[in-house]
C-alpha positions as CSV (number, residue, x, y, z in Angstrom):
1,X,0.0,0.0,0.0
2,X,1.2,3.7,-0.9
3,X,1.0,6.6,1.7
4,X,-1.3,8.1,-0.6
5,X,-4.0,5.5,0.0
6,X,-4.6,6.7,3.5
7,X,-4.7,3.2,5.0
8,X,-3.7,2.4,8.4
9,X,-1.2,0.2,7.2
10,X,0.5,2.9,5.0
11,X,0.5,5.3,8.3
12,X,2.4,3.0,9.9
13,X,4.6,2.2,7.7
14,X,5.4,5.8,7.5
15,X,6.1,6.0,10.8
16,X,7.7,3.1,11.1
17,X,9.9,4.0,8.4
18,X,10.5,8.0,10.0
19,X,11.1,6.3,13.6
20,X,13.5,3.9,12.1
21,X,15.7,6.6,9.7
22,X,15.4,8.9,12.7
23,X,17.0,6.2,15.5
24,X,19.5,5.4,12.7
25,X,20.7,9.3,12.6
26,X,20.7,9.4,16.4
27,X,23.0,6.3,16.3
28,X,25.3,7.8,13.6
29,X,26.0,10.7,15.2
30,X,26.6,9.2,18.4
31,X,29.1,6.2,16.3
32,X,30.9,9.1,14.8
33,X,31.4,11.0,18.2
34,X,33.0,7.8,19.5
35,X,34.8,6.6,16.5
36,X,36.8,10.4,16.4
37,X,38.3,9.8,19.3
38,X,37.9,6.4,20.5
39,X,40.9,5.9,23.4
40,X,39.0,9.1,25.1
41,X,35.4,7.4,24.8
42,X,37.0,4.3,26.6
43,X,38.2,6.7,29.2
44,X,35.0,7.9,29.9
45,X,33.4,4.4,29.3
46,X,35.9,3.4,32.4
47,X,34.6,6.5,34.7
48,X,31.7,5.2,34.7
49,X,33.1,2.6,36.8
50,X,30.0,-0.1,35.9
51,X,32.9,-2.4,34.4
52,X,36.2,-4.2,35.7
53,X,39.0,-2.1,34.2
54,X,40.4,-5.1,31.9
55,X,36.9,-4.6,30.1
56,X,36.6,-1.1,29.3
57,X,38.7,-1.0,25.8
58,X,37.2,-4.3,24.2
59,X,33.0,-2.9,25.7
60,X,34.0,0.5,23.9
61,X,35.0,-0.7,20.5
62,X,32.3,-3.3,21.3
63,X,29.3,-0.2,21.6
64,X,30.6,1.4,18.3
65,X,30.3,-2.0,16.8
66,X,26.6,-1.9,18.4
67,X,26.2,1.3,17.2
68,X,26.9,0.6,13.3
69,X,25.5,-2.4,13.3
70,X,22.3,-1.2,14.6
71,X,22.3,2.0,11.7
72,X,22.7,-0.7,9.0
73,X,19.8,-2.7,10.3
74,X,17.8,0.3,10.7
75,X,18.4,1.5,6.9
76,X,17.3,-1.8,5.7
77,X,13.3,-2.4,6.0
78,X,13.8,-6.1,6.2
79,X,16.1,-5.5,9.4
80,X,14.5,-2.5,10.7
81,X,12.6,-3.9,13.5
82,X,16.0,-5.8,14.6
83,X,18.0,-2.7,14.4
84,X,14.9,-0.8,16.5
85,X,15.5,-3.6,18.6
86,X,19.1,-3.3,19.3
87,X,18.9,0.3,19.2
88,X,16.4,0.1,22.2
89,X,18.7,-2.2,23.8
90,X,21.6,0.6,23.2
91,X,19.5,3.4,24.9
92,X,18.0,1.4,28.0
93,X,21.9,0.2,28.9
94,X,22.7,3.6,28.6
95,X,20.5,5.2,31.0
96,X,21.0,2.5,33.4
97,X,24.7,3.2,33.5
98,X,23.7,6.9,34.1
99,X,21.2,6.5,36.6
100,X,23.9,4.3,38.3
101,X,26.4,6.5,38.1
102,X,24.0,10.2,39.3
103,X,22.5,8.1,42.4
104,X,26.1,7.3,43.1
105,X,26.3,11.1,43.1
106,X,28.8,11.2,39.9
107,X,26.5,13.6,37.8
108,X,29.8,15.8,36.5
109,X,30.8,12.8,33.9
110,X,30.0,13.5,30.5
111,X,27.2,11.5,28.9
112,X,29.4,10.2,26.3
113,X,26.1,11.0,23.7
114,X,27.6,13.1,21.1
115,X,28.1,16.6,20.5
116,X,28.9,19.4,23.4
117,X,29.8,18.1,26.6
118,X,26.8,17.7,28.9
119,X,27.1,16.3,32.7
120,X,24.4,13.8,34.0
121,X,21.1,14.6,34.7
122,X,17.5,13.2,35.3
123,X,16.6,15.2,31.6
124,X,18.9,12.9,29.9
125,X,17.3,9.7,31.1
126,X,14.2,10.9,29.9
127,X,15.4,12.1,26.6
128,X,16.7,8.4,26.0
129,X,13.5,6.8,27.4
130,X,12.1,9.2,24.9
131,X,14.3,7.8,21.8
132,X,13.3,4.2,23.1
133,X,9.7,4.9,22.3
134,X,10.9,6.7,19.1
135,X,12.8,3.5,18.3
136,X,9.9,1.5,19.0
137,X,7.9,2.5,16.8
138,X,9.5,0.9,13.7
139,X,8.3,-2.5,15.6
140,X,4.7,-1.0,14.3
141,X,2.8,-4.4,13.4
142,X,1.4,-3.4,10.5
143,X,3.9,-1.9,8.6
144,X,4.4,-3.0,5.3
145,X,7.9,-2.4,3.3
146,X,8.0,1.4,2.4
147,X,7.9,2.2,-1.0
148,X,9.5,5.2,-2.5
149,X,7.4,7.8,-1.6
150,X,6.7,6.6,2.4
151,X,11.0,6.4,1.2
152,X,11.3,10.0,1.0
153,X,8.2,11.3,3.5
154,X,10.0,9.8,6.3
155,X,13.5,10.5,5.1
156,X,12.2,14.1,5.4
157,X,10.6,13.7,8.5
158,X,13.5,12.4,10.2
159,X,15.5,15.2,9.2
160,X,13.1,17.5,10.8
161,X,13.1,15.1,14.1
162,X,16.8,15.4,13.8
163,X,16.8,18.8,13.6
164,X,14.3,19.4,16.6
165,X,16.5,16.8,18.5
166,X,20.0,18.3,17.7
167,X,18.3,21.4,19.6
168,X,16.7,20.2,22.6
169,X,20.9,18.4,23.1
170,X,22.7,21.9,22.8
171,X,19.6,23.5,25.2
172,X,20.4,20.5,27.5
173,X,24.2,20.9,27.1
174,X,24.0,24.8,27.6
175,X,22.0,24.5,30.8
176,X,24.2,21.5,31.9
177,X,27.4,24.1,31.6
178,X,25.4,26.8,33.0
179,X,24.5,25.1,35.9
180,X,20.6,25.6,35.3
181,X,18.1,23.2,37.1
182,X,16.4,21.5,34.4
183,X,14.0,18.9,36.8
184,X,14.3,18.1,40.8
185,X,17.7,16.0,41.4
186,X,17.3,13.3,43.4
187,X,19.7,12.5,46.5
């Protein structure tokens, strides 16, 4: 079915399609981040302190692995809902090593996400919660493959997603450096 049909089916596979293309730019920029500088992401991987030291190196080639794998799954409609899957998977082990490491009090390490430095904080465990529902949606059960139109509708709405995402990080990142209380901290 086309987009142009108005189906249910062709709604979701447009947003199936957008969530998918969207999660895969997320994970790009983030694979990039890491891949420029990979020694310093295994530094910060190892401040986290939720793994024994002799792991940290072979976990953070092992995430940009993850990462790349997932964006390649993502691109292909076939693998989509595996790479929304994996991508999920990504995200949730993320927060919890966050949330680990701000209950512990440790909320000045950098999030490791991409792009300007931003310290822990209760906003960035939602914004990730918020990509796992984003990254869900390309599990939508009755997608069908996109064709070329539902192609380029959701090519150009995850461009506008990214858009509207790459501002909410640097608003995030500049009240992080700014010290500005973005949500109650807890204890």
């Amino acid at each position: 079915m086309t987009a142009s049909t108005g189906s249910p089916s062709s709604l979701a596979t447009l947003v199936a399609a957008t969530s998918a293309t969207f999660t895969a730019l997320v994970l790009v920029r983030a694979a990039w981040h890491k891949l420029r500088d990979l020694d310093a992401f295994a530094a910060l991987l190892g401040d986290y302190r939720v793994l024994p030291p002799w792991a940290v190196g072979g976990v953070a080639r092992s995430i940009v692995v993850g990462e790349c794998a997932a964006v390649l799954a993502l691109l292909v409609p076939r693998l989509a809902p595996m790479g929304a899957g994996f991508a999920a998977l990504l995200l949730l082990t993320y927060s919890a090593a966050m949330s680990a490491n701000m209950l512990r009090g440790r909320r000045e390490l950098d999030c490791g996400c991409g792009g300007s430095a931003q310290g822990l904080g209760w906003p960035l465990i939602v914004r990730n919660l918020g990509l796992i529902a984003i990254a869900a949606l390309a599990l939508l059960p009755d997608a069908a493959r996109p064709g070329v139109l539902e192609r380029a509708l959701s090519g150009a709405a995850a461009l506008v997603l990214s858009t509207a995402f790459l501002l909410i990080e640097q608003l995030l990142a500049n009240a992080s450096r700014l010290g500005v209380p973005l949500a109650e901290r807890a204890s």
